[in-house]
N, C-alpha and C positions, 0 to 999 in steps of 0.2 A: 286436781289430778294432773294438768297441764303443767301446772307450774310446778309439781314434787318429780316428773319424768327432769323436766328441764334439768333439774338441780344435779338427777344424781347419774344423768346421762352426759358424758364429756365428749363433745364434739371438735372437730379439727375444720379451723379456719384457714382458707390460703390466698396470700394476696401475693402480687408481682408488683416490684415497685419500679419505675425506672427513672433512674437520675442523668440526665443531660451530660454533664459533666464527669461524671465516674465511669472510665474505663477496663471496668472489673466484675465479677459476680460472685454474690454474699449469699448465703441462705442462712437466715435467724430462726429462731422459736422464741415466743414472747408469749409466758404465760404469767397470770398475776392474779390476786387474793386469792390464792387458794387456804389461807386461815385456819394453818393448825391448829386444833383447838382438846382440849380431851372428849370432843364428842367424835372428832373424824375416827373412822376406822383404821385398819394398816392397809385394807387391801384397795381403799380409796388413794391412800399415797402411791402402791405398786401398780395403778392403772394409772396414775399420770407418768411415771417414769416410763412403763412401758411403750405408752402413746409417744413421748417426747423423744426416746431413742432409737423409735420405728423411724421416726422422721426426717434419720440423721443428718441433721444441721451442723454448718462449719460453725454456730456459735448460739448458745443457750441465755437469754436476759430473761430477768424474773424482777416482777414490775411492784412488789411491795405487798402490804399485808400476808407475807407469808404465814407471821404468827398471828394468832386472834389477838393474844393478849401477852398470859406471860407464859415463859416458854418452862416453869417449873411443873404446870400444866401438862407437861410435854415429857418429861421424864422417864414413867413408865412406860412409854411406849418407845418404839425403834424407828420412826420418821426420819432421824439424821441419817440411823443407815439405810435407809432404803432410796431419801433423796440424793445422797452421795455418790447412786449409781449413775445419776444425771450423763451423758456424754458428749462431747464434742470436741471437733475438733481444738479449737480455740479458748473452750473453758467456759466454764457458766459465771454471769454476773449479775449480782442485783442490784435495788434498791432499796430504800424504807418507803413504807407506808406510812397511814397514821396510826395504824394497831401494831407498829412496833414501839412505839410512843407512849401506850396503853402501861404495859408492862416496864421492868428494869430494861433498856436501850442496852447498857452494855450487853447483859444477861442475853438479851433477844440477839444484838447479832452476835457476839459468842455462837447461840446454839446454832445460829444460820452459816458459819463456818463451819460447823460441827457437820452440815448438812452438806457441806462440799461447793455452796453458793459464796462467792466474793464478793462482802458488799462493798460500793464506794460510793462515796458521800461529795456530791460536786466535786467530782473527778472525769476525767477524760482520760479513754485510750485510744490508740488506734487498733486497726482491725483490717487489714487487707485493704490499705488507701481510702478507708472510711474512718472520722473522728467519731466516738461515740461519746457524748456528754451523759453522765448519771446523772442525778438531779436527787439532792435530801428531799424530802417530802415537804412542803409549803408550812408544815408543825414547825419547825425552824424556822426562827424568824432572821434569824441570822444566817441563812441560806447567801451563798453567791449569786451574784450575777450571771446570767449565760454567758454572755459573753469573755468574760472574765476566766472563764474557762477554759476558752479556746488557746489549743494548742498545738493547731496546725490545719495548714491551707484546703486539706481533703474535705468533701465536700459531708456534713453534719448532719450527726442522726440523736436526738436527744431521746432518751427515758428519763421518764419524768412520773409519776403513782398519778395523781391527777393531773386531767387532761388540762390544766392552765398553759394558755396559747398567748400571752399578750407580750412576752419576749419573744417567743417562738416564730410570730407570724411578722416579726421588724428584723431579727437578726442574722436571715441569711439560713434558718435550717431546713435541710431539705426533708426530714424524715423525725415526725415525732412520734411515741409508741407512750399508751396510758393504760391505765384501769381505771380504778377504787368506785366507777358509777355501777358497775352489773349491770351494764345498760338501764337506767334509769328505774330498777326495780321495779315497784309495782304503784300504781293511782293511791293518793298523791303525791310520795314521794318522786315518781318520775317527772312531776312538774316541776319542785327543787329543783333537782338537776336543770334540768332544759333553761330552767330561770340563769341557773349560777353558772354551765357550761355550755361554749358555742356546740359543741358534738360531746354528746351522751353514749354513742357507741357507734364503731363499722368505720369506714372506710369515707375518708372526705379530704378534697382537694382544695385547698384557698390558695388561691396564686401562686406561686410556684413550693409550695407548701406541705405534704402529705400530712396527713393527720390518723391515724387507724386507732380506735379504741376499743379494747376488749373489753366483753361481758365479764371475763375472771373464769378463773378453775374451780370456784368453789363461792361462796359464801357467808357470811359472819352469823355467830350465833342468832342476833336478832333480825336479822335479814333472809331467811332460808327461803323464804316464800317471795320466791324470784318468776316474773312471767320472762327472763332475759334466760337465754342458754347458757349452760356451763362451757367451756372452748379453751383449747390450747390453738395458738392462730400461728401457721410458718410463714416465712415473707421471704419472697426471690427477691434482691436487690440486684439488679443489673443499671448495665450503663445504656443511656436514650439511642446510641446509637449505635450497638451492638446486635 
């Protein structure tokens, strides 16, 4: 019972971040696997939007597996238009998962423009004197380097679908944002996790480092029976000395 409320109850996470050297303030929303799938509902998708535009953030990232699988799946129903209502200042951007992988890649992100989300694939923008690195999903093995990425001296905030830290915690970023664990699901699958990633979910500092990983908006077909919450998470980004 515990773990069927978790699922179909979406909660809102909020963290402050402060960066030493950025002289500015950011408010994000970072939400990730929400997993359209043909078993979601519509009015599952119109209570994440609703949540996410109550929130009004200068800028919307969406952290991978937004589709389950393939997004032909996805047809009869009206998901693109309802997540298209998405708003922000700045514009919503994503990433891939690995359950965009699942399905036709073009196909899936296709329909994830259709959805009004901009993927980018080891790309960097900037964002208010913040760099913000995307990250392809670790499914590519031919993924960039981080740093290889970098395209300017403001100080770096990576998305990345899984929480993989071992560039992360050497090349200077101040701010990384994940999903794909659902907080470590459920016994023993959450021992997976904890085996294969330093942080499985929430808020953690390594040296000058942030780390924040979210539960997810949702869940994958074979994984419903989640004891981790469902959560759309906002984050204040300000400067350390402001």
């Amino acid at each position: 019972m515990k773990a069927y409320k978790n699922y179909i109850r979406i909660e809102i996470k909020k963290y402050t971040v402060e960066i030493s050297d950025y002289d500015s303030e950011l408010s994000i929303v970072f939400l990730s696997d929400i997993h359209l799938s043909e078993l979601r509902t519509i009015n599952y998708a119109k209570e994440i939007i609703e949540k996410v535009n109550n929130l009004s953030a200068d800028c919307i990232f969406i952290g991978g597996d937004t589709i389950d699988s393939y997004m032909e799946y996805l047809e009869n129903k009206i998901f693109d238009q309802i997540l298209n209502k998405m708003k922000s200042k700045y514009g919503v951007y994503g990433v891939l998962g690995n359950h965009e992988y699942i399905g036709n890649l073009n196909k899936n992100i296709e329909y994830l423009d259709r959805c009004g989300i901009k993927i980018l694939r080891d790309e960097s923008i900037i964002i208010n004197k913040l760099e913000f690195i995307l990250r392809d999903d670790k499914i590519n093995k031919s993924r960039k380097k981080l740093r290889d990425m970098y395209i300017s001296n403001y100080p770096k905030v990576v998305i990345d679908h899984r929480p993989i830290l071992d560039e992360t915690l050497t090349e200077g970023v101040k701010l990384q944002l994940s999903g794909h664990t659902h907080g470590g699901q459920i016994f023993p699958i959450n021992l997976g996790y904890m085996l294969k990633y330093k942080i499985i979910y929430g808020y953690r500092k390594i040296k000058d480092t942030i780390i924040i990983v979210s539960s997810g908006v949702g869940t994958g077909f074979f994984t419903y029976r989640t004891w981790s919450k469902s959560e759309i998470v906002k984050i204040t980004i300000k400067g350390g000395n402001l």
